[in-house]
C-alpha positions as CSV (number, residue, x, y, z in Angstrom):
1,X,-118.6,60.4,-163.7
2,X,-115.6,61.1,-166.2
3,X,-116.3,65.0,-166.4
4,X,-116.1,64.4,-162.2
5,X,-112.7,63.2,-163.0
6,X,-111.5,65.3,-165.0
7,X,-112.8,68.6,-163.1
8,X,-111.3,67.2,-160.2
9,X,-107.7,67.0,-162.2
10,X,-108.1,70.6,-163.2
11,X,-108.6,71.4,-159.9
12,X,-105.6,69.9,-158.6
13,X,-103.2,71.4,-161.0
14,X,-104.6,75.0,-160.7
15,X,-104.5,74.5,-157.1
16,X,-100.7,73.2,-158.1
17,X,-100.1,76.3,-159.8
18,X,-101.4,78.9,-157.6
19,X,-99.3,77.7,-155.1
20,X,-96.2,78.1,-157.7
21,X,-97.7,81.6,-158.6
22,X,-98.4,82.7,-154.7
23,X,-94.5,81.7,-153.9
24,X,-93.1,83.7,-156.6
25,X,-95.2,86.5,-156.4
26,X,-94.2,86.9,-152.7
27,X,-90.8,86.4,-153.2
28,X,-90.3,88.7,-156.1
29,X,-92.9,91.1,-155.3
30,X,-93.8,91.2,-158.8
31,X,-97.4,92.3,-160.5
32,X,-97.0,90.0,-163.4
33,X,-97.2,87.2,-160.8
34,X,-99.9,88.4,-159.2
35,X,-101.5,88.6,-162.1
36,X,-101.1,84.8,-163.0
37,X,-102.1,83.8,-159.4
38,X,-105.5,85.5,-160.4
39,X,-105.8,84.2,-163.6
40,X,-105.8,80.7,-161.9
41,X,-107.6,81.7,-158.9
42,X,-110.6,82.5,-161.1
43,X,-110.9,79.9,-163.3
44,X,-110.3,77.7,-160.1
45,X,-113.2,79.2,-158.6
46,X,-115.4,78.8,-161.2
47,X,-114.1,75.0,-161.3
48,X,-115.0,74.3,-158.0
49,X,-118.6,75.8,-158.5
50,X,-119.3,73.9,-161.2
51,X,-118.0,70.7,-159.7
52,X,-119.7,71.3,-156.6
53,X,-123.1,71.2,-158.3
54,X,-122.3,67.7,-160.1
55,X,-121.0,66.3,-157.1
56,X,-123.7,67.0,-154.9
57,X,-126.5,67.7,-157.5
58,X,-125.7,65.1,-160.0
59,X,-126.2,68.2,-162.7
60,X,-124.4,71.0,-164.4
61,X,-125.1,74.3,-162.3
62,X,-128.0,75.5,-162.9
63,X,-126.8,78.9,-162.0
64,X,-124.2,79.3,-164.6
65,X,-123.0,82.7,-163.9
66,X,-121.3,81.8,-160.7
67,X,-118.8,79.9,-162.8
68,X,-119.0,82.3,-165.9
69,X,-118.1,85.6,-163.7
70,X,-115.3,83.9,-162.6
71,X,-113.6,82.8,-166.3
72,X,-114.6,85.9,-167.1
73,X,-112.4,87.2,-164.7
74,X,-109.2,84.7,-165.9
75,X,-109.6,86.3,-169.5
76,X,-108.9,90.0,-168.1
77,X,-106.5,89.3,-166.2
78,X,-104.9,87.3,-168.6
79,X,-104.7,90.5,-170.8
80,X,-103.5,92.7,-168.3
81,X,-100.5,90.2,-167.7
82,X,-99.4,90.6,-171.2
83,X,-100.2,94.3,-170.5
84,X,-98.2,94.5,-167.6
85,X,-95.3,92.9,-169.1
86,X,-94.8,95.3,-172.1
87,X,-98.0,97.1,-173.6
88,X,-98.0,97.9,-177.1
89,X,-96.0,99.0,-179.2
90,X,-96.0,101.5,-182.3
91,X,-99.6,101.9,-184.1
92,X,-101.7,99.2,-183.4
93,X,-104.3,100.1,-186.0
94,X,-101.6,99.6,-188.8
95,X,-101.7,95.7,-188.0
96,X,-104.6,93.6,-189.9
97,X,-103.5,90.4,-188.8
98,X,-104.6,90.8,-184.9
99,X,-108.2,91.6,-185.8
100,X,-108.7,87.7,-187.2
101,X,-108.5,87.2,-183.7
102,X,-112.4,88.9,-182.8
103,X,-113.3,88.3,-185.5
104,X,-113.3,84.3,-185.0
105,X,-114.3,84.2,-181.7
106,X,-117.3,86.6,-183.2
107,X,-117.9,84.3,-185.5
108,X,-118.2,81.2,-183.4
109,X,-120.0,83.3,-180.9
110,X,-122.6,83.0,-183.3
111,X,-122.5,80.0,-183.6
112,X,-122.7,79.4,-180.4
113,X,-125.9,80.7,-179.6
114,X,-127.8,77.9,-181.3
115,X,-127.1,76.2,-178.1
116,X,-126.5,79.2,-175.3
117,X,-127.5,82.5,-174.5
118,X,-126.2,85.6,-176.8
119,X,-125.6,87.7,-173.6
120,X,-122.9,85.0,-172.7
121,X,-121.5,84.0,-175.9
122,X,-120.9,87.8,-176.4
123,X,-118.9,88.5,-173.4
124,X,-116.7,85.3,-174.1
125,X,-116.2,86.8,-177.7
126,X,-115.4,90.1,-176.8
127,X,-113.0,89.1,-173.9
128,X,-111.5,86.2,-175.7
129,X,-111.0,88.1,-179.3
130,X,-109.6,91.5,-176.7
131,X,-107.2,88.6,-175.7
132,X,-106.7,87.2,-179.0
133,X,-106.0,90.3,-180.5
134,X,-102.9,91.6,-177.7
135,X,-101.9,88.2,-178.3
136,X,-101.6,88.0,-182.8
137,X,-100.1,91.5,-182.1
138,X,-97.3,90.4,-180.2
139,X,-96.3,87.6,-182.5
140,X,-97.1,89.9,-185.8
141,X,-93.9,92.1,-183.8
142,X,-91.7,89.4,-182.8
143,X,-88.4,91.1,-182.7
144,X,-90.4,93.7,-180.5
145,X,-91.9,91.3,-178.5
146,X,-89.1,88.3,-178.1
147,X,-89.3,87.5,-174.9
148,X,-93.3,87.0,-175.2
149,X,-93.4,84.3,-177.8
150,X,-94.2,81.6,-175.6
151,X,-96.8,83.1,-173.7
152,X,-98.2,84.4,-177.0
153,X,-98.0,80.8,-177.9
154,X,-99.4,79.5,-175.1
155,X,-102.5,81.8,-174.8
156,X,-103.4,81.2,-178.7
157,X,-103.3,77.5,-177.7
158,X,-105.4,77.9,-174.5
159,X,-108.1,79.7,-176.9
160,X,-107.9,77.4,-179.2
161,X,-108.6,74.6,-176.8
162,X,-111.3,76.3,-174.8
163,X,-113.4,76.9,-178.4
164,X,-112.5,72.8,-179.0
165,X,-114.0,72.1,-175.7
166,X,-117.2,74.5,-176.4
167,X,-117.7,73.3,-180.1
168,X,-117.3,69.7,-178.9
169,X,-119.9,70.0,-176.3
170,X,-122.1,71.3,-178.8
171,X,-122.1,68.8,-181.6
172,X,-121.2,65.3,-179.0
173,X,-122.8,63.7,-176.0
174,X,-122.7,61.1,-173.6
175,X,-120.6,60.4,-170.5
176,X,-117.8,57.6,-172.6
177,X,-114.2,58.4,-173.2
178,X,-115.5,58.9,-177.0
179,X,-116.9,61.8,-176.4
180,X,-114.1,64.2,-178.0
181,X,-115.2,66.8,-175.2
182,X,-113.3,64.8,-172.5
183,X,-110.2,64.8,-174.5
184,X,-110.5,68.6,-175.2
185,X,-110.8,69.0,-171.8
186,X,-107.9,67.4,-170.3
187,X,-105.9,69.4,-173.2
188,X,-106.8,72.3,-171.8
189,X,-106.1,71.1,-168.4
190,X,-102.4,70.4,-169.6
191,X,-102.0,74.1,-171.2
192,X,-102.1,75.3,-167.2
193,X,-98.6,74.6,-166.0
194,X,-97.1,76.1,-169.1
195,X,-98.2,79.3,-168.4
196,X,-95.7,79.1,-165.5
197,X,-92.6,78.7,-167.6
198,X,-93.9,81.3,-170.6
199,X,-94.6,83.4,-168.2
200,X,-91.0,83.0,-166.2
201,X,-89.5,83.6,-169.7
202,X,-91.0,86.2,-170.7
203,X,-90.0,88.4,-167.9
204,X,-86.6,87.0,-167.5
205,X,-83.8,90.2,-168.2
């Protein structure tokens, strides 16, 4: 009942924000908005999927992929929003710091897969640490990268929260408010509408 909940809250403020994204993207005509409005229409899609099936199967899908393809498809265009709004500067391959970034979600993948399949834990790793790694790039080059910050920001947060949500799920059980899952959840529900003013910032002149 409470994961019910809260997937019906995340569907209401990504439904929220795609409306936010659709109006400015058709107003200013501009790719980076686009981009967002898919980065929520994705993980929408997969929200509703996986809703749908505990609503009227009582159950988590047991077709995950449906849901999967679609947060798949958030994380890439996440990455070519940052993309879009400046792409990299200088020699990225000088820069050590970015590459903690696969490496953890590596790590954890691997982790992971004492309780999932390696084919999906892989792709999460390797879009999440491509993510993570654009993203510890940016804030390594601040000055270069100013106007970024808080998207940076807010990206590394999102990660952070959706590896919370997944190592929480792992280790707790049970459909009570104590389950620490629930609270990582709605966290990472609450990240959503701040990609809206990152995102205004960082392509502000």
């Amino acid at each position: 009942m409470i994961e019910r909940l809260e997937n019906a809250l995340q569907i209401a403020v990504l439904l929220f924000c795609c409306c936010i994204t659709i109006y400015r993207a058709l107003r200013l005509h501009s790719r980076v908005w686009i981009f967002l409005t898919f980065f929520y229409g994705s993980w929408l899609l997969g929200d509703i999927y996986w809703t749908t099936c505990l609503f009227f199967f009582k159950q988590t899908p047991q077709i995950s992929i449906v849901s999967d393809l679609s947060w798949y498809a958030s994380f890439i265009f996440m990455y070519m929003l940052l993309h879009q709004i400046a792409p990299p500067q200088g020699n990225s391959r000088a820069w050590l710091v970015p590459w903690l970034g696969p490496i953890f979600t590596l790590a954890m993948a691997i982790y992971y897969t004492l309780w999932g399949q390696l084919l999906n834990n892989l792709i999460y790793a390797l879009l999440m640490g491509l993510l993570l790694y654009a993203v510890i790039y940016r804030l390594c080059k601040r000055k270069q990268y100013a106007r970024q910050t808080a998207l940076c920001q807010t990206i590394l947060v999102f990660c952070l929260m959706e590896h919370a949500l997944w190592t929480s799920s792992c280790i707790w059980s049970g459909d009570t408010l104590l389950n620490p899952y629930y609270w990582c959840d709605l966290l990472l529900t609450l990240t959503f509408p701040f990609f809206l003013r990152a995102t205004r910032k960082a392509v502000s002149a």
